[in-house]
C-alpha positions as MATLAB code, in Angstrom:
seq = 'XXXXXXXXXXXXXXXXXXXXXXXXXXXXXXXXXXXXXXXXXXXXXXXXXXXXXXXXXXXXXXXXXXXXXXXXXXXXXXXXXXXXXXXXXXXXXXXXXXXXXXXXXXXXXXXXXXXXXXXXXXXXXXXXXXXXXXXXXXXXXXXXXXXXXXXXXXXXXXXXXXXXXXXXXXXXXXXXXXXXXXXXXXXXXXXXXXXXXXXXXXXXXXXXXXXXXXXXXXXXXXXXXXXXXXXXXXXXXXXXXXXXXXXXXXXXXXXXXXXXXXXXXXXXXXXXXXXXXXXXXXXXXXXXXXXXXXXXXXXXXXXXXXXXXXXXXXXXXXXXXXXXXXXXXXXXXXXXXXXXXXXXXXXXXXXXXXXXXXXXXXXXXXXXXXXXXXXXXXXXXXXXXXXXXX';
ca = [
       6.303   -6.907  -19.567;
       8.746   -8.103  -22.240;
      12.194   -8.755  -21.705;
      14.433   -6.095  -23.295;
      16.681   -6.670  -26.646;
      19.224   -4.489  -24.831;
      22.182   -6.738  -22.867;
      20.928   -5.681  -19.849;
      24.199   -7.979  -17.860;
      26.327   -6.085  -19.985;
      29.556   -5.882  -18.686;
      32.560   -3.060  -18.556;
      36.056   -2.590  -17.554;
      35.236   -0.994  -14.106;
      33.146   -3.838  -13.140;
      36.395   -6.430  -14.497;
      38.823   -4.429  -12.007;
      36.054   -4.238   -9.154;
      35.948   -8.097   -9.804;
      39.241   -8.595   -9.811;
      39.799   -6.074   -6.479;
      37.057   -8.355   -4.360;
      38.454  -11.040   -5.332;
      42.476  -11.094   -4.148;
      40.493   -8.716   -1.063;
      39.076  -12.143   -0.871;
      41.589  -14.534   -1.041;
      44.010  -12.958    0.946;
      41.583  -11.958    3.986;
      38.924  -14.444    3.696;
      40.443  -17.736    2.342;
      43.313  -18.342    4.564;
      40.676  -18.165    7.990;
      37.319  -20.100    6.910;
      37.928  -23.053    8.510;
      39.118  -21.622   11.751;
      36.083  -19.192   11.542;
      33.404  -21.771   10.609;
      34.938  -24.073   13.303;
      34.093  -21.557   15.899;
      31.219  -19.696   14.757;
      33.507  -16.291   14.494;
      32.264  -13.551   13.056;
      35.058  -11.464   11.824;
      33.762   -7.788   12.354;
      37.303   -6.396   11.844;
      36.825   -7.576    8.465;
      34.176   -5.373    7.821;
      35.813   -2.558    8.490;
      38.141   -3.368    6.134;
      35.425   -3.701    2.954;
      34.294   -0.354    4.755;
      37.822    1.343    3.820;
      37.463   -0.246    0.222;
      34.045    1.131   -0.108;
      32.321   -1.948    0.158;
      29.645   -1.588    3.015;
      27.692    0.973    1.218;
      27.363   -0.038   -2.219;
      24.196    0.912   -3.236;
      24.585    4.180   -0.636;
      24.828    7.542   -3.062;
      28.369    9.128   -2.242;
      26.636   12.095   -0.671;
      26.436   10.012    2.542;
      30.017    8.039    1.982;
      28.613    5.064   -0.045;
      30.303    3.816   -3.208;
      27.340    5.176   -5.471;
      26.784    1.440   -7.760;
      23.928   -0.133   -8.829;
      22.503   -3.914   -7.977;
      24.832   -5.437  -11.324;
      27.946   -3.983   -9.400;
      26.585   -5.211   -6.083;
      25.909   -8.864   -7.347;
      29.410   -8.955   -8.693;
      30.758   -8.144   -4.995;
      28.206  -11.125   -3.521;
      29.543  -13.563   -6.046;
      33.527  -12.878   -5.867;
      32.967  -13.159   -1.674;
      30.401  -15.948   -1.580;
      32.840  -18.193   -3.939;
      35.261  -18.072   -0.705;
      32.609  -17.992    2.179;
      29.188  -17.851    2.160;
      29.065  -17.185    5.653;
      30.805  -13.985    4.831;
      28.642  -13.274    2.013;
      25.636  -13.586    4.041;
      26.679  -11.076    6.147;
      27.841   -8.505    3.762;
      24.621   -8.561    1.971;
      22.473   -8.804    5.470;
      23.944   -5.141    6.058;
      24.446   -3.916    2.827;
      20.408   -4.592    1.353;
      18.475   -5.098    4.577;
      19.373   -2.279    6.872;
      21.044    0.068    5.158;
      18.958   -0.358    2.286;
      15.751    0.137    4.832;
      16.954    3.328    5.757;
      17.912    4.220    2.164;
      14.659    3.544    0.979;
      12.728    4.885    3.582;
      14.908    7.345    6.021;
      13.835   10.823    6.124;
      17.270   13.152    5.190;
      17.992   13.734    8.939;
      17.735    9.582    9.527;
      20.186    8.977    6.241;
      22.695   11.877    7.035;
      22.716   10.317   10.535;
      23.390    6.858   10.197;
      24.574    6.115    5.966;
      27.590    7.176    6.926;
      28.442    5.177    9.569;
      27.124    2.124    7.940;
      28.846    2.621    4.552;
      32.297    3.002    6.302;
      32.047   -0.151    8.065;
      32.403    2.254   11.508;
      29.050    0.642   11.806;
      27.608   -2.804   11.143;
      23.698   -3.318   10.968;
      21.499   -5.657   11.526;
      17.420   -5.957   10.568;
      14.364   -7.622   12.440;
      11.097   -8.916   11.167;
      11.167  -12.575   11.614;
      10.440  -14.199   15.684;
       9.926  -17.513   16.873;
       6.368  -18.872   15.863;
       6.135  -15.958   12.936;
       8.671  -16.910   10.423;
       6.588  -16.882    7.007;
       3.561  -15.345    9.083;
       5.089  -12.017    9.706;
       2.148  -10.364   10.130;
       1.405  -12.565   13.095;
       4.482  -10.980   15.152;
       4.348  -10.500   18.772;
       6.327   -7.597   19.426;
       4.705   -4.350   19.789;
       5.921   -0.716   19.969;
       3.077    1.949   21.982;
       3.637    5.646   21.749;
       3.974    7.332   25.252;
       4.091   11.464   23.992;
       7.546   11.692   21.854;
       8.549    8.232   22.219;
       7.690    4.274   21.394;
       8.229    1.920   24.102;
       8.938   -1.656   22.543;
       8.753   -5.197   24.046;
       9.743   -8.529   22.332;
      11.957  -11.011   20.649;
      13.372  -11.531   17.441;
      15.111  -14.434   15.937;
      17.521  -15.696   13.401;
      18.760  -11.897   13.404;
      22.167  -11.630   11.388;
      24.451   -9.420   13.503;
      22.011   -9.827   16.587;
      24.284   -9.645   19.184;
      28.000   -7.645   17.125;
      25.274   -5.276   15.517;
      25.537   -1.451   16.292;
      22.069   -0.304   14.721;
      19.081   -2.467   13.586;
      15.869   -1.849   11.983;
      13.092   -3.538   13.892;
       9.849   -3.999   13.162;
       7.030   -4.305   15.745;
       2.958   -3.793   15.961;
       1.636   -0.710   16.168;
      -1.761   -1.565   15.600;
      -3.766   -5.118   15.160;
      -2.206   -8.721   14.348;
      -2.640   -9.614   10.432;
      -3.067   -5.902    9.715;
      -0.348   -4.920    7.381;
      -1.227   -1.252    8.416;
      -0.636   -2.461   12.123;
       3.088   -2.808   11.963;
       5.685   -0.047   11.898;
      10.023    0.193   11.481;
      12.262    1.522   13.592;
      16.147    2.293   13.624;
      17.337    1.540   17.112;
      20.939    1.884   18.245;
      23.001   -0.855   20.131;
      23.285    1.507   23.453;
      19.477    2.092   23.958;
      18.901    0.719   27.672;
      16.673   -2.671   27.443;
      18.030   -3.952   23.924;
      20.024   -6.946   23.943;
      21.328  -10.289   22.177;
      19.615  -13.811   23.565;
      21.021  -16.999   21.811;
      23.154  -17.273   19.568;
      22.069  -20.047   17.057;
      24.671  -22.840   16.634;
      24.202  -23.725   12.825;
      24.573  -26.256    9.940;
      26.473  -23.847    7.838;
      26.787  -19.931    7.409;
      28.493  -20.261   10.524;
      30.919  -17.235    9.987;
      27.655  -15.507    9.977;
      26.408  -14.487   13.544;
      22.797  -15.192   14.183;
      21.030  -14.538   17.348;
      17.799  -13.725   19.426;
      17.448   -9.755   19.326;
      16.105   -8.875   23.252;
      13.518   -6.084   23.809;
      12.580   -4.769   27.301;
      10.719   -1.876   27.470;
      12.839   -0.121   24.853;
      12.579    3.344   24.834;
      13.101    4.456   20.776;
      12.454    8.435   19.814;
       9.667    9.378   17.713;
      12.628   10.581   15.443;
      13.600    7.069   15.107;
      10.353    5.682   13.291;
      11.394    5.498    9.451;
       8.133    6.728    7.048;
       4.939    7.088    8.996;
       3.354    4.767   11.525;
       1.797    1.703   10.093;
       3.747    1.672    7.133;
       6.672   -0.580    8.105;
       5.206   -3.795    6.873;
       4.952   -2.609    3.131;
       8.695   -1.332    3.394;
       9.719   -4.770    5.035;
       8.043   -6.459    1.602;
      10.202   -3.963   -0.332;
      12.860   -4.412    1.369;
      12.750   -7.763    0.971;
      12.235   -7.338   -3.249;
      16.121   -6.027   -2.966;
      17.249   -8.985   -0.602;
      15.665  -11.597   -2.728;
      18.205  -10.807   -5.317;
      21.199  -10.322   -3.041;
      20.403  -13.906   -1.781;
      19.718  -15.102   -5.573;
      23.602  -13.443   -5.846;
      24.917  -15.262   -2.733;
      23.718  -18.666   -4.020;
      25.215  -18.125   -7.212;
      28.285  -17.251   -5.877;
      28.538  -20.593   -3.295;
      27.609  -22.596   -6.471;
      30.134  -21.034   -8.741;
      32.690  -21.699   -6.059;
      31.290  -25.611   -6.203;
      31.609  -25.793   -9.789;
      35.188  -24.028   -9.589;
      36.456  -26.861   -6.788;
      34.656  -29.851   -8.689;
      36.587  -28.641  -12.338;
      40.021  -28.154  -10.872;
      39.849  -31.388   -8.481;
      38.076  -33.216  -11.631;
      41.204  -32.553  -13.870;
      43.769  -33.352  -11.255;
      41.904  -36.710   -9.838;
      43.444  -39.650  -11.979;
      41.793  -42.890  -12.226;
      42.158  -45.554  -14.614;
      44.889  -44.019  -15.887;
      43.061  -40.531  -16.989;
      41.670  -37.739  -15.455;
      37.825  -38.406  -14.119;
      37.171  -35.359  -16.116;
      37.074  -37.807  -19.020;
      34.912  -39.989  -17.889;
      31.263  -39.246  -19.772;
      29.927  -39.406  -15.758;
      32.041  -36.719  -14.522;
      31.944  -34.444  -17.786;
      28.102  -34.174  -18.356;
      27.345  -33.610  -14.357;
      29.704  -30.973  -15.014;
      28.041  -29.846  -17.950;
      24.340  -30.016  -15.990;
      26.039  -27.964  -13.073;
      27.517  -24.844  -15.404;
      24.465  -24.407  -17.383;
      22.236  -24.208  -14.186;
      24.330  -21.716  -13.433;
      24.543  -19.971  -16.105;
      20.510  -19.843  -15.881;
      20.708  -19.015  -12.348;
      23.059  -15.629  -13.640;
      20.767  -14.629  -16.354;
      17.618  -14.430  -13.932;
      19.508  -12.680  -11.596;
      21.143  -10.106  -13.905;
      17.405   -9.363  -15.097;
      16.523   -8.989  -11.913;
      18.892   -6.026  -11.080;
      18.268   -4.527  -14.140;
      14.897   -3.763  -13.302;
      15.831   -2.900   -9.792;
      18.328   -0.324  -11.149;
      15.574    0.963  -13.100;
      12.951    1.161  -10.570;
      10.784   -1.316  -12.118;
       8.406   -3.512  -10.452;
      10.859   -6.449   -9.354;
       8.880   -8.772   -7.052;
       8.184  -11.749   -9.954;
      11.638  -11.795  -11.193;
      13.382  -11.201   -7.758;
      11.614  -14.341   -6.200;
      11.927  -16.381   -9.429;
      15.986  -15.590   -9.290;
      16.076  -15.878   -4.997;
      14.262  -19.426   -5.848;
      15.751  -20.746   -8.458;
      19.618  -19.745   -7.810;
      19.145  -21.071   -4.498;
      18.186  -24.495   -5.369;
      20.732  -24.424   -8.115;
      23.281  -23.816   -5.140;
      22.327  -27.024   -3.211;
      22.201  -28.936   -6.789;
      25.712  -27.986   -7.476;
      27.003  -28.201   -4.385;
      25.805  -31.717   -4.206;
      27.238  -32.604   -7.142;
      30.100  -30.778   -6.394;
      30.780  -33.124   -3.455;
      29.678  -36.412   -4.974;
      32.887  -35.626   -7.665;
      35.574  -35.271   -5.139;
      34.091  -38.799   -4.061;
      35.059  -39.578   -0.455;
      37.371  -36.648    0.064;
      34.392  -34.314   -0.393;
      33.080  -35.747    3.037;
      36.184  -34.568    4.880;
      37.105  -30.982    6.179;
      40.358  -31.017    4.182;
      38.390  -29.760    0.705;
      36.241  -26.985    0.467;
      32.387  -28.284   -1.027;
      31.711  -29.840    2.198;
      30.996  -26.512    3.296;
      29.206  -25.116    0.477;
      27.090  -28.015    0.956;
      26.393  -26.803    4.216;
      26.216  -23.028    3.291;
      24.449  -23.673    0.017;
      20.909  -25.039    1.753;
      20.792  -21.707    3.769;
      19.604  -19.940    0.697;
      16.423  -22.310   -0.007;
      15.189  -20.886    3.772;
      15.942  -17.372    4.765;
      14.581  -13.869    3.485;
      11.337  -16.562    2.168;
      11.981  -19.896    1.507;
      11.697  -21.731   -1.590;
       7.915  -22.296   -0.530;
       7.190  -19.130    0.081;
       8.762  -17.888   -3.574;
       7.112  -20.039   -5.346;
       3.727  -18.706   -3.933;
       5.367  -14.987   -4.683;
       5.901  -16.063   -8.693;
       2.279  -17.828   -8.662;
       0.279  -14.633   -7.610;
       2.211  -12.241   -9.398;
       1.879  -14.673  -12.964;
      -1.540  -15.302  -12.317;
      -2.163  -12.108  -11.490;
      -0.541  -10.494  -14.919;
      -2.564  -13.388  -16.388;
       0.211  -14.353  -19.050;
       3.678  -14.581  -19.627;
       6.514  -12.097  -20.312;
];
């Protein structure tokens, strides 16, 4: 397929004030708390409520069910302006925003999205989503937990980890085994509700960085989930976890470039107010063209993920460029965010300045929703598969 003339990143005076809104949203509720919140692993789920009241929880959500109606550019912008404060935050709005409520968008039946899209785009409720456990990470089709039908129901045993919103969570999307291991017509998705009796949190995961971000074991005991609750038909849940994860690839492409934007942002200002020698180290050829290295890459990083989301928004096939843009943005983020801190010198080591911890945040992105490994096996199949280039 070959790459449209049109400016497909185009950009337009709602999307400037939506920018702009995030952003002091972001800098007055966000900025003043990180360090207290990544000190103590908080997750701050009043402050979801809040994005829920400025529309924020359900971007991609069609107004009909209370969501703000935008498309994936809009929703990239969002990821960016919050991800240059926290990235723990980030990770978290995106977690709910393209994994479970974008599962049951997708894939909910009208009864399943009229019951739950609004909850979940107001920020009443916050969701979670489970595919990966213990010894299955990349090998999801090796998972353990299984759901049997007994008459109108599915009883489901198991345990999930690294689960964002695990244990503060008031729905997730699981998905267990209906059928054979390795059969990607043996596994099937479910919408379960905090309340059901036998559904719990386990550990909570004490982390490098992210830590805003709650991320725990996800508990099942002879869960007892309604027929009703089953999203598509039985055996299909593995190829809408694959979709699914087609949209999250670029949400985590947008979280990466918004952790390294806020690297680059911190290295510039501290690079023009650090004097040595008698001169800003801005000057200094060393300084200027790691600089220079950093804003390009991101600037490539944007572009992939702006074509991305253009072909999402135009139901294209997206898995090649999503995975190329989830990949490379994300190792962007650790580049820059390296860099970042090797600028500010030995202050960059300390607490007191802020690309320490989108150091820490930034390698998150290389490992979850497929890590960099995993991506680059994604691009290979699909290239080789088209047999050329765009």
């Amino acid at each position: 397929m070959s790459i449209d003339q049109e400016i497909f990143y185009a950009d337009s005076e709602d999307r400037i004030l939506m920018r702009e809104m995030v952003r002091n949203f972001a800098r007055q509720h966000i900025q003043p708390y990180i360090m207290d919140w990544d000190e103590q692993q908080f997750f701050p789920k009043e402050l979801f409520k809040q994005l829920g009241e400025l529309g924020l929880m359900g971007v991609l959500v069609p107004q009909t069910y209370g969501g703000a109606g935008l498309g994936y550019q809009e929703y990239v912008d969002i990821i960016v302006e919050i991800a240059r404060i926290c990235g723990g935050i980030g990770l978290s709005f995106a977690a709910h925003n393209s994994l479970c409520t974008g599962h049951i968008l997708a894939f909910g039946n009208e009864e399943q999205k009229a019951k739950y899209l609004p909850k979940l785009a107001s920020g009443e409720w916050i969701g979670a989503w489970a595919l990966t456990e213990a010894n299955t990470g990349s090998d999801a089709l090796g998972m353990n937990t299984t759901a049997v039908k007994t008459g109108r129901s599915y009883v489901i045993n198991g345990t999930k980890n690294w689960i964002t919103h695990g244990k503060s969570g008031d729905l997730a999307i699981v998905m267990a085994r209906t059928g054979n291991k390795h059969e990607s017509a043996g596994v099937s998705a479910f919408i379960i509700e905090k309340s059901a009796v036998g559904f719990s949190a386990g550990k909570k995961e004490n982390k490098l960085g992210m830590r805003a971000s709650e991320t725990t074991e996800l508990i099942l005991d002879q869960v007892e989930v309604p027929q009703a609750n089953l999203l598509g038909k039985e055996g299909e849940g593995f190829k809408q976890a694959m979709y699914v994860l087609d949209g999250g690839r670029i949400s985590i492409g947008a979280l990466a470039l918004g952790i390294a934007k806020g690297a680059l942002d911190a290295a510039i200002k501290y690079s023009k107010e650090r004097h040595q020698f008698g001169q800003p180290i801005a000057n200094f050829q060393g300084i200027s063209f790691k600089i220079a290295d950093m804003a390009t890459e991101v600037e490539a990083a944007e572009l992939l993920i702006r074509r991305a989301s253009d072909l999402k928004n135009k139901g294209l096939p997206v898995t090649k460029v999503s995975a190329m843009a989830k990949y490379y943005a994300s190792e962007v983020a650790v580049r820059v965010a390296t860099d970042a801190l090797q600028i500010f010198g030995g202050y960059g080591y300390t607490k007191d300045f802020p690309v320490e911890k989108f150091y820490r945040d930034a390698k998150l992105c290389t490992i979850g929703e497929g890590t960099s490994e995993i991506q680059k096996m994604v691009i290979s199949r699909e290239v080789l598969k088209e047999g050329r280039t765009s």
